[in-house]
PyMOL Python script that loads the backbone (N, CA, C, O; Angstrom):
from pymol import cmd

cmd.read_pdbstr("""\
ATOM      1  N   UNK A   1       0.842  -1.177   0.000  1.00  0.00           N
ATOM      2  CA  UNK A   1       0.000   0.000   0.000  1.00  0.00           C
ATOM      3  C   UNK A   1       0.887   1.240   0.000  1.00  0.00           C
ATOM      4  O   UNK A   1       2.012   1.130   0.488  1.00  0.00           O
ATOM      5  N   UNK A   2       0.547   2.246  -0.430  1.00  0.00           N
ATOM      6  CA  UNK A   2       1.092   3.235  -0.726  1.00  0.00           C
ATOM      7  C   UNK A   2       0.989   4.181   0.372  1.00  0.00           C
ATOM      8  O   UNK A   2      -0.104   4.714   0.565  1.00  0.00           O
ATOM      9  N   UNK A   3       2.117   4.500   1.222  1.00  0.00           N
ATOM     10  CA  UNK A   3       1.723   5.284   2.493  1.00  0.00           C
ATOM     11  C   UNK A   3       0.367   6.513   2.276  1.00  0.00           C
ATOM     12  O   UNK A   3      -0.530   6.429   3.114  1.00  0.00           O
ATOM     13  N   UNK A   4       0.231   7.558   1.245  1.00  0.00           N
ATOM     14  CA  UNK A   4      -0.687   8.259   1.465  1.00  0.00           C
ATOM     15  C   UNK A   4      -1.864   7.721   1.194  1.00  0.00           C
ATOM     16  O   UNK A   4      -2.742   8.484   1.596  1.00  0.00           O
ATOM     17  N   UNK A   5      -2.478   6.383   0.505  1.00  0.00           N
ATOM     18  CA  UNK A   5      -3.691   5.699   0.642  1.00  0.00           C
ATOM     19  C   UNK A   5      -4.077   5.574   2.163  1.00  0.00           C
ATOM     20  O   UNK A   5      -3.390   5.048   3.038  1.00  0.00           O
ATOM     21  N   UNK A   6      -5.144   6.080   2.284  1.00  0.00           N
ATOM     22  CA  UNK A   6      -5.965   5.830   3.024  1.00  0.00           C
ATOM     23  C   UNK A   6      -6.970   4.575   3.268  1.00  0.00           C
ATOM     24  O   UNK A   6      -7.981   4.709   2.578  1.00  0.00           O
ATOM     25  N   UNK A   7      -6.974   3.527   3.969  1.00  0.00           N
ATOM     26  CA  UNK A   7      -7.696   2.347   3.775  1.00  0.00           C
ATOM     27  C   UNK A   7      -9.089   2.506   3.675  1.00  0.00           C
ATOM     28  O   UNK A   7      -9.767   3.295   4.333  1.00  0.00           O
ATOM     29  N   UNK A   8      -9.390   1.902   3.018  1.00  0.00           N
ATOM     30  CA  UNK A   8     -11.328   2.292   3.021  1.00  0.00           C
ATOM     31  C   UNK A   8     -11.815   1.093   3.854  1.00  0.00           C
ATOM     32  O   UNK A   8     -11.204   0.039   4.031  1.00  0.00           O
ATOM     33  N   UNK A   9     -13.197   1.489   4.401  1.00  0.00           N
ATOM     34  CA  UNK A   9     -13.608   0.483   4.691  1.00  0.00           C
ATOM     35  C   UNK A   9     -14.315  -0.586   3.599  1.00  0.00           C
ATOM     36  O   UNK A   9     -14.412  -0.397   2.386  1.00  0.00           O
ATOM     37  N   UNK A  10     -14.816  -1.841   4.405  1.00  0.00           N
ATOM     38  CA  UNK A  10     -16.056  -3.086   2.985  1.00  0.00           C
ATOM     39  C   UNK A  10     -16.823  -2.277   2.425  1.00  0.00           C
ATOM     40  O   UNK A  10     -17.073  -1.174   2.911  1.00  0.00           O
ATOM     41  N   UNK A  11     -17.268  -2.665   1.417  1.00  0.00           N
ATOM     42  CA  UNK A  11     -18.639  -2.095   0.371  1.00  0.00           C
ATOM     43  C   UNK A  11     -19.732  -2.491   1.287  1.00  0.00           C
ATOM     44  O   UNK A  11     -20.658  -1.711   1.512  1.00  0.00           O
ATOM     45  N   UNK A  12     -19.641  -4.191   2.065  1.00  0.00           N
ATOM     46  CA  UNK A  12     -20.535  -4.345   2.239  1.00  0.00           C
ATOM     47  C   UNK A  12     -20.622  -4.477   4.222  1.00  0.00           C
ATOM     48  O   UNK A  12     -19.643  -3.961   4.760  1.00  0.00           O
ATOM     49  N   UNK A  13     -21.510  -5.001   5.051  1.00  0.00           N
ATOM     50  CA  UNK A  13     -21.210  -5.514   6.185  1.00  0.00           C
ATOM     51  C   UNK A  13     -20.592  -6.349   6.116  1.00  0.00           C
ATOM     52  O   UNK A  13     -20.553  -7.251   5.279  1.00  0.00           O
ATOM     53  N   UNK A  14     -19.546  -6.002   7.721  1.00  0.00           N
ATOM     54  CA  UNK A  14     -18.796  -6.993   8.510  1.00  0.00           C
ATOM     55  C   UNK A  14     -19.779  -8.201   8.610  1.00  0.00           C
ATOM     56  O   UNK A  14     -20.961  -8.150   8.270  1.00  0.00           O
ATOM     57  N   UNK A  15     -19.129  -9.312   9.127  1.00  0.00           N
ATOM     58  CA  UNK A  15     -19.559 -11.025   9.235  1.00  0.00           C
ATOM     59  C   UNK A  15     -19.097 -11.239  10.852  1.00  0.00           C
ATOM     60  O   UNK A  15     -18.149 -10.586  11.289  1.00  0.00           O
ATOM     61  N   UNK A  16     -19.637 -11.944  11.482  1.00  0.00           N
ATOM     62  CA  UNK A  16     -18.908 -12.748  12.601  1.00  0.00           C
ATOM     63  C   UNK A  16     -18.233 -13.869  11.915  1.00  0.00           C
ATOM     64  O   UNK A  16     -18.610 -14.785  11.184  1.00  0.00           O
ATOM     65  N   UNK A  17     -16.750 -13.358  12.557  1.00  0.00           N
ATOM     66  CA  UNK A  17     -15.586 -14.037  11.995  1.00  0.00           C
ATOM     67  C   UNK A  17     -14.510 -13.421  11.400  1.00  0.00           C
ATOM     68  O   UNK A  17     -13.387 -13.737  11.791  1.00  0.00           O
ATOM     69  N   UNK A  18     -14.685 -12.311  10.217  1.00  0.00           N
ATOM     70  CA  UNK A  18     -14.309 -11.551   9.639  1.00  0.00           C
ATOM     71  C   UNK A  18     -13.250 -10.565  10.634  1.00  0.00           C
ATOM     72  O   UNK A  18     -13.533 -10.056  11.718  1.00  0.00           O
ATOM     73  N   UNK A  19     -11.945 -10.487   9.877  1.00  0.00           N
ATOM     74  CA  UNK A  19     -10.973  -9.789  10.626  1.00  0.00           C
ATOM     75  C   UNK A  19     -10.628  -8.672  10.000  1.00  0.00           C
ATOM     76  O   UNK A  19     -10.482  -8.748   8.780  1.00  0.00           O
ATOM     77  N   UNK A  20     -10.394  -7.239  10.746  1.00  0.00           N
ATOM     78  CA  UNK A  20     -10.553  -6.265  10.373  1.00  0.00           C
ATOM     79  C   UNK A  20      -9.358  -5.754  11.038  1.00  0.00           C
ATOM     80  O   UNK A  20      -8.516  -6.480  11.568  1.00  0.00           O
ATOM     81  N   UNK A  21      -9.313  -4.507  10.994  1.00  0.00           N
ATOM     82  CA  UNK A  21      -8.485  -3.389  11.457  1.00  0.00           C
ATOM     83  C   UNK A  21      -9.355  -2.070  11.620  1.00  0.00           C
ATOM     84  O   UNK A  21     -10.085  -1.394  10.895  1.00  0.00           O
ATOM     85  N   UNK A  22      -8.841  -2.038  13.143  1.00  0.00           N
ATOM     86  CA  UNK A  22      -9.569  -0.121  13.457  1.00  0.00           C
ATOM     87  C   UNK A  22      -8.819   0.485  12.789  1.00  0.00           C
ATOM     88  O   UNK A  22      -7.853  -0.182  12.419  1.00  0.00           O
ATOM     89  N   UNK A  23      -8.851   1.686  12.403  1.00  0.00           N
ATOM     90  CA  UNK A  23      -8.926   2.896  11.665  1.00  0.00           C
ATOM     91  C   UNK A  23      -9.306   3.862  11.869  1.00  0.00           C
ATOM     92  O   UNK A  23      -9.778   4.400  10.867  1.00  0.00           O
ATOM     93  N   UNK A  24      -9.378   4.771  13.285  1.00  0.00           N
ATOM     94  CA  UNK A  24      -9.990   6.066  13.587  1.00  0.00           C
ATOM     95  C   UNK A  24      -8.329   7.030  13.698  1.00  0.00           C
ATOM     96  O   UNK A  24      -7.168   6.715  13.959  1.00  0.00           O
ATOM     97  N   UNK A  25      -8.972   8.173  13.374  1.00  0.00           N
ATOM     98  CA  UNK A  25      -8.247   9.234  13.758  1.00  0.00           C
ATOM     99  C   UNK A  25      -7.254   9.799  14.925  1.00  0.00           C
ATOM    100  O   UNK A  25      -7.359   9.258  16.026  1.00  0.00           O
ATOM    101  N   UNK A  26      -6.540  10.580  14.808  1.00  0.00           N
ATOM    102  CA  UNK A  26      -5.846  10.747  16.722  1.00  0.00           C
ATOM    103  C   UNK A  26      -6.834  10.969  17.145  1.00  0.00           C
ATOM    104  O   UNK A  26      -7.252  10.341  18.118  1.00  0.00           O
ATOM    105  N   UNK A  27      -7.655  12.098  16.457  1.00  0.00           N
ATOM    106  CA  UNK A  27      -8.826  12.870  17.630  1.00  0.00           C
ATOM    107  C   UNK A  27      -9.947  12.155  17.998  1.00  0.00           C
ATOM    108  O   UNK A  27     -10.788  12.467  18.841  1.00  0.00           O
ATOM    109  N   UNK A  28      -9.891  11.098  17.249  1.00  0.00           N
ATOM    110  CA  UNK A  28     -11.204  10.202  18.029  1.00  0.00           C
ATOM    111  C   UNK A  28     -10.543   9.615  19.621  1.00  0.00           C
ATOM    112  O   UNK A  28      -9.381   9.332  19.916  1.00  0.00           O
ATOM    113  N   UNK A  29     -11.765   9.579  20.428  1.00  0.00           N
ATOM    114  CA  UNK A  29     -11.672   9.171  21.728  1.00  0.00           C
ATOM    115  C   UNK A  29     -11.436   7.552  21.704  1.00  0.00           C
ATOM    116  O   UNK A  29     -11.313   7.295  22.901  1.00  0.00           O
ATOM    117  N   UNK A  30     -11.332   6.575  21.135  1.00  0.00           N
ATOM    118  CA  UNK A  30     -10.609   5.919  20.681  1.00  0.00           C
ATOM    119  C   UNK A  30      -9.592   5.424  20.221  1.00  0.00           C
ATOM    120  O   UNK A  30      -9.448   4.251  19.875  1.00  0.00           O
ATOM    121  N   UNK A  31      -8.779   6.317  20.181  1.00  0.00           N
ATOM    122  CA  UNK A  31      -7.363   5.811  19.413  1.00  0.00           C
ATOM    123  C   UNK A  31      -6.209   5.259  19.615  1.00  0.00           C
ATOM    124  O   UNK A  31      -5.143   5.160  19.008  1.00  0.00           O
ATOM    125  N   UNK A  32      -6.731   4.860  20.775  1.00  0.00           N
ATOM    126  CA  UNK A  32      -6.064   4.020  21.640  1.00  0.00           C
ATOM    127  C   UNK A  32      -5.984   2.544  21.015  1.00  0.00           C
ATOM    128  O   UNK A  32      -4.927   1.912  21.017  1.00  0.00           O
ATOM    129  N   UNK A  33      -7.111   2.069  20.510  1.00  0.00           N
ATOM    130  CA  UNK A  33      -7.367   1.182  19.346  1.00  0.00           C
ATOM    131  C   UNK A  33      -7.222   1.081  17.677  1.00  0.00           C
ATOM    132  O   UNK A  33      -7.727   0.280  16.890  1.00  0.00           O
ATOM    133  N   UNK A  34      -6.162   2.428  17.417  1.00  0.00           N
ATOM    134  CA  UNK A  34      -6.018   2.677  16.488  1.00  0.00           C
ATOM    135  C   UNK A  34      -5.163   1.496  15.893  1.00  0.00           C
ATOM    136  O   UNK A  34      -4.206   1.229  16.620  1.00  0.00           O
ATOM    137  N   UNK A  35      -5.264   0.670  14.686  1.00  0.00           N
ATOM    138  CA  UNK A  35      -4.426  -0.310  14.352  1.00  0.00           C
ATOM    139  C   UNK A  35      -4.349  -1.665  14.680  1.00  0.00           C
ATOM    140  O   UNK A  35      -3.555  -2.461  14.179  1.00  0.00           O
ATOM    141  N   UNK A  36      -5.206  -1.918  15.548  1.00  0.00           N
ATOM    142  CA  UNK A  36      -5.291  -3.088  16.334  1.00  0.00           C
ATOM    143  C   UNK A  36      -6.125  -4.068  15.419  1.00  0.00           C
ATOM    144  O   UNK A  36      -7.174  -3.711  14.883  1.00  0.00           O
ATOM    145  N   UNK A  37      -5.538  -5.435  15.267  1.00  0.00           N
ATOM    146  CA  UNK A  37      -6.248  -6.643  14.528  1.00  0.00           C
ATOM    147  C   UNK A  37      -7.205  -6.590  15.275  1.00  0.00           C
ATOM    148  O   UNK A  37      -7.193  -5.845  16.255  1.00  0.00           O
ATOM    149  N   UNK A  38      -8.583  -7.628  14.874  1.00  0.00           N
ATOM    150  CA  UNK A  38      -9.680  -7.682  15.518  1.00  0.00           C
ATOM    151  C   UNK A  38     -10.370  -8.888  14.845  1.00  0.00           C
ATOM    152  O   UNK A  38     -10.112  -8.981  13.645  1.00  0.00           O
ATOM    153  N   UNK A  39     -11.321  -9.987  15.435  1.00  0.00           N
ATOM    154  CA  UNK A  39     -12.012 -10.656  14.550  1.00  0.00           C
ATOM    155  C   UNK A  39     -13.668  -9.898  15.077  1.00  0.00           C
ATOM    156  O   UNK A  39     -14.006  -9.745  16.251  1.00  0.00           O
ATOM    157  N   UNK A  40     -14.378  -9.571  14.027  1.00  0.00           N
ATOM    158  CA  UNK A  40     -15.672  -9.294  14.683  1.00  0.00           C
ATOM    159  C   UNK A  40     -16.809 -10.562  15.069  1.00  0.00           C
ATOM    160  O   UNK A  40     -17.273 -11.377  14.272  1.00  0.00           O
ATOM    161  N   UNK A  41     -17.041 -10.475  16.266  1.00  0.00           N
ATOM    162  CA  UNK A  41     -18.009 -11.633  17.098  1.00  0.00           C
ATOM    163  C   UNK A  41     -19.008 -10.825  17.525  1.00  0.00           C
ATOM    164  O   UNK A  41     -19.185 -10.912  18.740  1.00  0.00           O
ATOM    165  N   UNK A  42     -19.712 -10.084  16.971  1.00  0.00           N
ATOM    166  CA  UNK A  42     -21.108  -9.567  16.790  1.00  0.00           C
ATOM    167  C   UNK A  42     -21.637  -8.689  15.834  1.00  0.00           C
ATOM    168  O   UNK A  42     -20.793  -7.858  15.500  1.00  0.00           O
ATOM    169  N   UNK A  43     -22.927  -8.534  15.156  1.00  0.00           N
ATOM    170  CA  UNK A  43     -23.301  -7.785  14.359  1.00  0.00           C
ATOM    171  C   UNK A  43     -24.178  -6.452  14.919  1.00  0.00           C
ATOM    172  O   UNK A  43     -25.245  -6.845  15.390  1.00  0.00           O
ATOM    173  N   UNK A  44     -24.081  -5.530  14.970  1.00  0.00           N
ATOM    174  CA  UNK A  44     -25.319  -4.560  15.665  1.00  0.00           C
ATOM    175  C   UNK A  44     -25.879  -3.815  14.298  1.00  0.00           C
ATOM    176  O   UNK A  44     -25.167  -3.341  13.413  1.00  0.00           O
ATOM    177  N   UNK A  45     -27.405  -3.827  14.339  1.00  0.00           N
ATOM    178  CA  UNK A  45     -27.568  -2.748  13.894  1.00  0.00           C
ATOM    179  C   UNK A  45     -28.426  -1.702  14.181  1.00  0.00           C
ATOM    180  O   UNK A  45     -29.459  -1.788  14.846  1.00  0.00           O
ATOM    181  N   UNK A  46     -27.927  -0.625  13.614  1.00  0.00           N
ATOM    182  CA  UNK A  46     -29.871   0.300  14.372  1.00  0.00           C
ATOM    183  C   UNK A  46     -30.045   1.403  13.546  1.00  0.00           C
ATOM    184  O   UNK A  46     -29.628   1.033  12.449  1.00  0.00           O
ATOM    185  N   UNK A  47     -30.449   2.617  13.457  1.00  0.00           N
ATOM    186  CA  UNK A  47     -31.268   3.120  12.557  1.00  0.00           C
ATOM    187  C   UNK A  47     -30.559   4.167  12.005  1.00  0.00           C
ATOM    188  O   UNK A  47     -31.208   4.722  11.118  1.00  0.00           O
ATOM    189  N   UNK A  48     -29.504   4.627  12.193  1.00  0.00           N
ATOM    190  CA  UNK A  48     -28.173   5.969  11.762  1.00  0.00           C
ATOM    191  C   UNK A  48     -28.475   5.994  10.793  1.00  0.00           C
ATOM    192  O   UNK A  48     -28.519   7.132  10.325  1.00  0.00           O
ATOM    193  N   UNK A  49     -28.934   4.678   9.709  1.00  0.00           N
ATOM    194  CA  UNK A  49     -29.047   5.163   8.084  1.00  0.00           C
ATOM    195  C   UNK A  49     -29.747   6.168   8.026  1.00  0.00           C
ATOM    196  O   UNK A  49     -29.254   7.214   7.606  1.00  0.00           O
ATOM    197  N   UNK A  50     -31.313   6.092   8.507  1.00  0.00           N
ATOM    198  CA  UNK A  50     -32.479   6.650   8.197  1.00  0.00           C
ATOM    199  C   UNK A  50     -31.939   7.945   8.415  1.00  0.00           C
ATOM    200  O   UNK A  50     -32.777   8.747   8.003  1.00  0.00           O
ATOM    201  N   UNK A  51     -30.565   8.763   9.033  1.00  0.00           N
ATOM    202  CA  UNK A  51     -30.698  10.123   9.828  1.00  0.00           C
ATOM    203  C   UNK A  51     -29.402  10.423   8.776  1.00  0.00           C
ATOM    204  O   UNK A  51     -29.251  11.581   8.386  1.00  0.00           O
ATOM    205  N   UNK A  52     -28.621   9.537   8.396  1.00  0.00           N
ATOM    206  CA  UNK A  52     -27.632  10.164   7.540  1.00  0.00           C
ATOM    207  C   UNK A  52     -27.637  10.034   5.860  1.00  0.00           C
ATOM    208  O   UNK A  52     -27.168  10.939   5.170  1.00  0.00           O
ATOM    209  N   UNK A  53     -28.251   8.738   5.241  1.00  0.00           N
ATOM    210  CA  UNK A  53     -28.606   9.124   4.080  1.00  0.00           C
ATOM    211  C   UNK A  53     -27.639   7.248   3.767  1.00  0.00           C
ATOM    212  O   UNK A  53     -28.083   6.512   2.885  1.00  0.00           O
ATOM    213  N   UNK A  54     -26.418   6.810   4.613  1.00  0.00           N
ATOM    214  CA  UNK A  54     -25.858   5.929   4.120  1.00  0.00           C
ATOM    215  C   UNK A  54     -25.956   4.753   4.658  1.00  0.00           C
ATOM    216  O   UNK A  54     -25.479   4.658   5.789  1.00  0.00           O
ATOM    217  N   UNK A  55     -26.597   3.492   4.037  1.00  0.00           N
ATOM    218  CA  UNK A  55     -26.895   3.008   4.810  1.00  0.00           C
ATOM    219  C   UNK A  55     -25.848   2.093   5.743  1.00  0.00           C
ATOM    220  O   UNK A  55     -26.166   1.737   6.878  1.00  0.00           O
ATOM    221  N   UNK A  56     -24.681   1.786   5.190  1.00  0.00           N
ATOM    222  CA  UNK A  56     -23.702   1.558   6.181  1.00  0.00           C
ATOM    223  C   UNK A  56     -23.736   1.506   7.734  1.00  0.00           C
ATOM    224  O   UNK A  56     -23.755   0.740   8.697  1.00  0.00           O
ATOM    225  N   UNK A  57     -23.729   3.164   7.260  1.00  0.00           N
ATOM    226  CA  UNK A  57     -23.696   3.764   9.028  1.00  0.00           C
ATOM    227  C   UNK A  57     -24.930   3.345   9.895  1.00  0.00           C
ATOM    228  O   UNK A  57     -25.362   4.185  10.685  1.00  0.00           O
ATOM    229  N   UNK A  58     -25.561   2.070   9.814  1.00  0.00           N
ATOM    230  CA  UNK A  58     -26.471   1.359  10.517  1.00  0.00           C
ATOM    231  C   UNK A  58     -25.577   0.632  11.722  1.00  0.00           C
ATOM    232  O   UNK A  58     -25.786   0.385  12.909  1.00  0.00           O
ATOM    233  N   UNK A  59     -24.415   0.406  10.751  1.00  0.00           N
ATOM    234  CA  UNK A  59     -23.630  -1.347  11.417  1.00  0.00           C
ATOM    235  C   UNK A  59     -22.592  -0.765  12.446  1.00  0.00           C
ATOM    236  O   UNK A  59     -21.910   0.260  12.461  1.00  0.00           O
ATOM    237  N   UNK A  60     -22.736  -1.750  13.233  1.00  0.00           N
ATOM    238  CA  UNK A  60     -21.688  -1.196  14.134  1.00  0.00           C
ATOM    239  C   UNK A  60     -20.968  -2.634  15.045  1.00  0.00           C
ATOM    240  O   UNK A  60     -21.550  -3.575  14.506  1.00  0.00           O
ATOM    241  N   UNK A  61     -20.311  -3.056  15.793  1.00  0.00           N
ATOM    242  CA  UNK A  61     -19.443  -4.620  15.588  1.00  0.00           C
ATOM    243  C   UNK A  61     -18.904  -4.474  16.900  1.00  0.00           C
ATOM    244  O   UNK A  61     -18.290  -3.497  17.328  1.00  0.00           O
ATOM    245  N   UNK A  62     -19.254  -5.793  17.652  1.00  0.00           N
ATOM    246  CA  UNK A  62     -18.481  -5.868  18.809  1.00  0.00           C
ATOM    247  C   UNK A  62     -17.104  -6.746  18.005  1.00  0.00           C
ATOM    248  O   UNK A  62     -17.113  -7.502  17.033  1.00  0.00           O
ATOM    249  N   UNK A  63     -15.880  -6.224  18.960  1.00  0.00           N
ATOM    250  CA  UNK A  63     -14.812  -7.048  18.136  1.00  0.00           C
ATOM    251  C   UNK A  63     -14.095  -7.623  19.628  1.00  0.00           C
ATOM    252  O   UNK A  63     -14.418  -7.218  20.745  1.00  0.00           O
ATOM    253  N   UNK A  64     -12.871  -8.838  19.283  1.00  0.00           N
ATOM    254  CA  UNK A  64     -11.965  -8.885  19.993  1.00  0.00           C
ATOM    255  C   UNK A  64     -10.792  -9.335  19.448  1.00  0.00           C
ATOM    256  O   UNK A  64     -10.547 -10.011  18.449  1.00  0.00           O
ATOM    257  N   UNK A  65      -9.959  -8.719  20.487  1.00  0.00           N
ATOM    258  CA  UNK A  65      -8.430  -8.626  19.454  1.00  0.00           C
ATOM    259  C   UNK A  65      -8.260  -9.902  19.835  1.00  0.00           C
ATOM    260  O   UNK A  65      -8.453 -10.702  20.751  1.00  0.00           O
ATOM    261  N   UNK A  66      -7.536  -9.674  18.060  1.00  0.00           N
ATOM    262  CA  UNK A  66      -6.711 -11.307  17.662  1.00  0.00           C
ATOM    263  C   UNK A  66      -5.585 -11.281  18.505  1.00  0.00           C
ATOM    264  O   UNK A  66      -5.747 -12.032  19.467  1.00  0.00           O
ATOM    265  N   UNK A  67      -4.259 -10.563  18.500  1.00  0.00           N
ATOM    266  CA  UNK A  67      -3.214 -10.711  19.403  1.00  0.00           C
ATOM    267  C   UNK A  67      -3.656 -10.978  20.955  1.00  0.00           C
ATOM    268  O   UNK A  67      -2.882 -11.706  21.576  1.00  0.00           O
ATOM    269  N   UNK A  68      -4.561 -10.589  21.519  1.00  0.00           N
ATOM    270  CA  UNK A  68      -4.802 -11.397  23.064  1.00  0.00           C
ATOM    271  C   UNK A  68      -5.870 -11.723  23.500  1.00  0.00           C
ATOM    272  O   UNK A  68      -6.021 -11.686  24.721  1.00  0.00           O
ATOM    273  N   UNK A  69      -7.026 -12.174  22.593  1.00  0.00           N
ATOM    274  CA  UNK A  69      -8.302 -12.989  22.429  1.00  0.00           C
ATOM    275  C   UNK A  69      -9.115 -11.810  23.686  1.00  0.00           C
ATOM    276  O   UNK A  69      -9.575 -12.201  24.759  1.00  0.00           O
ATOM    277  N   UNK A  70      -9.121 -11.078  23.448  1.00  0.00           N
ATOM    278  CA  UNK A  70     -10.205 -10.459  24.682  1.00  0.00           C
ATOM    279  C   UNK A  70     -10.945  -9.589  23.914  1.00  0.00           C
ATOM    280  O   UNK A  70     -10.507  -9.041  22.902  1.00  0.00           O
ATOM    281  N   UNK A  71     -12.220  -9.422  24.428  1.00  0.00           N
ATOM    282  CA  UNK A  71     -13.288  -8.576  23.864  1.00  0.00           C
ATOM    283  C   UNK A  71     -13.055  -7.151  23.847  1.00  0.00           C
ATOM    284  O   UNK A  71     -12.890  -6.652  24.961  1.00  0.00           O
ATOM    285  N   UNK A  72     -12.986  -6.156  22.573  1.00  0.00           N
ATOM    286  CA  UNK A  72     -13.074  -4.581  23.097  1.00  0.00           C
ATOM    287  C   UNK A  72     -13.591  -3.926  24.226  1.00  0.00           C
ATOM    288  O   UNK A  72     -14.464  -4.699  24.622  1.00  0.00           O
ATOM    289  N   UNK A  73     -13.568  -3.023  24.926  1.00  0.00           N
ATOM    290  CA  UNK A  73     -14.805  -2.399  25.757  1.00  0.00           C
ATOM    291  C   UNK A  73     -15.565  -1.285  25.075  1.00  0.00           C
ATOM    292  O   UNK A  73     -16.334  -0.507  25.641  1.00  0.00           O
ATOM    293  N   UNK A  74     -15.224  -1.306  23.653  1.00  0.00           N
ATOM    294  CA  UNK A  74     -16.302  -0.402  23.024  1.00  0.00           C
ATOM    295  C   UNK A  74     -16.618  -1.091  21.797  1.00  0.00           C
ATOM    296  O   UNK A  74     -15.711  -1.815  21.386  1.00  0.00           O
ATOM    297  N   UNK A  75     -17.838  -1.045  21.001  1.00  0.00           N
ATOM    298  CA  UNK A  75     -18.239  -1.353  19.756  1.00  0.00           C
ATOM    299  C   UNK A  75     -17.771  -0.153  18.244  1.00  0.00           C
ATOM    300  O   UNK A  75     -17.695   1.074  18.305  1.00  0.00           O
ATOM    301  N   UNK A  76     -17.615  -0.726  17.450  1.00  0.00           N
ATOM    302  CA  UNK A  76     -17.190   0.390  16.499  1.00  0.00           C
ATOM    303  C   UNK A  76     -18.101   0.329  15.288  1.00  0.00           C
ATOM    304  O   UNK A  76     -18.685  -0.658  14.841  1.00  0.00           O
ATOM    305  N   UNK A  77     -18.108   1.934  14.720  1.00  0.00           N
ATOM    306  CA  UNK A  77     -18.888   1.446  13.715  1.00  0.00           C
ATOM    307  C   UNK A  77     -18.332   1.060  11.953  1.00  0.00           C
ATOM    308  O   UNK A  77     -17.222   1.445  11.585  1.00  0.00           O
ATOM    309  N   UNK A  78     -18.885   0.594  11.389  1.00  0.00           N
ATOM    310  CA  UNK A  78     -18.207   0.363   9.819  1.00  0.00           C
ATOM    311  C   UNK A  78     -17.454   0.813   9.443  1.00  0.00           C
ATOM    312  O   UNK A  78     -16.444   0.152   9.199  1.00  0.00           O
ATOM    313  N   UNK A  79     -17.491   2.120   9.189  1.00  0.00           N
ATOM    314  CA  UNK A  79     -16.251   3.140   8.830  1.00  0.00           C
ATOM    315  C   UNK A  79     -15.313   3.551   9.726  1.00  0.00           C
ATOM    316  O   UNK A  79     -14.657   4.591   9.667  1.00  0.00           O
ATOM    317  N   UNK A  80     -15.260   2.506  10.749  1.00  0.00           N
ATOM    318  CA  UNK A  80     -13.871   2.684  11.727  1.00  0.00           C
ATOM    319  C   UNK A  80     -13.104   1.508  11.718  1.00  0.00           C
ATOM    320  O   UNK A  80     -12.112   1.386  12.436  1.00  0.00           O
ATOM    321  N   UNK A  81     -13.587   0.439  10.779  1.00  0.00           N
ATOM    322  CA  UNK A  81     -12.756  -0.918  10.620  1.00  0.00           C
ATOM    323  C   UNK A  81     -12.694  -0.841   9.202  1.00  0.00           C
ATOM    324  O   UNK A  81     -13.633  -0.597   8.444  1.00  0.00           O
ATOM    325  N   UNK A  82     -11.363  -1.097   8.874  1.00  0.00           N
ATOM    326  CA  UNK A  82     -11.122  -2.125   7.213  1.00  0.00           C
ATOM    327  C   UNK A  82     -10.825  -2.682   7.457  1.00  0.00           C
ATOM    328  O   UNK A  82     -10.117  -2.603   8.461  1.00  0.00           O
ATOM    329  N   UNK A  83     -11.076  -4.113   6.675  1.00  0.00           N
ATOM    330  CA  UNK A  83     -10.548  -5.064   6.291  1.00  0.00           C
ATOM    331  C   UNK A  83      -8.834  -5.079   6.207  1.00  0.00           C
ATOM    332  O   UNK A  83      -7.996  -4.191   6.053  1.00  0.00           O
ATOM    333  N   UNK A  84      -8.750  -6.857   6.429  1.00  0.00           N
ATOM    334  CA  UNK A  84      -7.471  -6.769   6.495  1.00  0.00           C
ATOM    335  C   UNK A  84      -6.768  -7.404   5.286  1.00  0.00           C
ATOM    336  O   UNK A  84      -7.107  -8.560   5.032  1.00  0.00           O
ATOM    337  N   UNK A  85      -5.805  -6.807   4.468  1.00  0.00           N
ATOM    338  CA  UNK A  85      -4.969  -7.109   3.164  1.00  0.00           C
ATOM    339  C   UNK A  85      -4.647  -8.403   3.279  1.00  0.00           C
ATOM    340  O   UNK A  85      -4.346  -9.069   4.270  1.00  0.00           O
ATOM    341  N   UNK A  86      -4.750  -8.683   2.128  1.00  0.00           N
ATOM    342  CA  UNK A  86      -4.351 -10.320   1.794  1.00  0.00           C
ATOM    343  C   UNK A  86      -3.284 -10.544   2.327  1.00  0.00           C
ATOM    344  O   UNK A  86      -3.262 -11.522   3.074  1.00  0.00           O
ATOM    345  N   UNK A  87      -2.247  -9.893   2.189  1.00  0.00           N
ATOM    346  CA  UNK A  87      -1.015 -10.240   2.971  1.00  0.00           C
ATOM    347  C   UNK A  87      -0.762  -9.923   4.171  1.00  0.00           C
ATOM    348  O   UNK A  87       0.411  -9.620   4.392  1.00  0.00           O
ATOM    349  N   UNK A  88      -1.578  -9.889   5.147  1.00  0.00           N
ATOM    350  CA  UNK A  88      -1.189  -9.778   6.296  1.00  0.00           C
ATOM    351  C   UNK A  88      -1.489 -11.124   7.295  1.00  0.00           C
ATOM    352  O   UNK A  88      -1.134 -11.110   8.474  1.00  0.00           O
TER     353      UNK A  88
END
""", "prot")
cmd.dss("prot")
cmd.show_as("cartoon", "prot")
cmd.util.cbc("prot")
cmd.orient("prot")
């Protein structure tokens, strides 16, 4: 990847099972989780589409990291995980 690419998130929803990578900003209150593998082991959804226009922003994913099998203490939403590159 080309350092100034920016990773996008899926076209479509996360899966339980499916391994991702957070992706938020410094300034998110999160970023403490910035970069961290993850497999997602829940699906949430609820109604953000209807208020923003995309429907994406419905989904949101309990995860737990792959490096030390423990559950997040926060859920994230779609556009704060990509997928993880074939080669990793």
């Amino acid at each position: 990847m080309v350092e100034d690419e920016i990773p996008q998130p899926a076209a479509d929803p996360y899966s339980p099972g499916d391994r991702v990578r957070v992706y938020v900003g410094p300034e998110d209150s999160d970023t403490q989780y910035h970069g961290v593998v993850c497999e997602v082991i829940e699906v949430l959804k609820d109604d953000l589409a209807s208020e923003t226009g995309r429907a994406l922003d419905s989904y949101s994913y309990r995860l737990q990291r792959v490096d030390a099998d423990t559950e997040l203490p926060v859920s994230f939403r779609h556009f704060d995980l990509v997928p993880l590159a074939d080669d990793l």
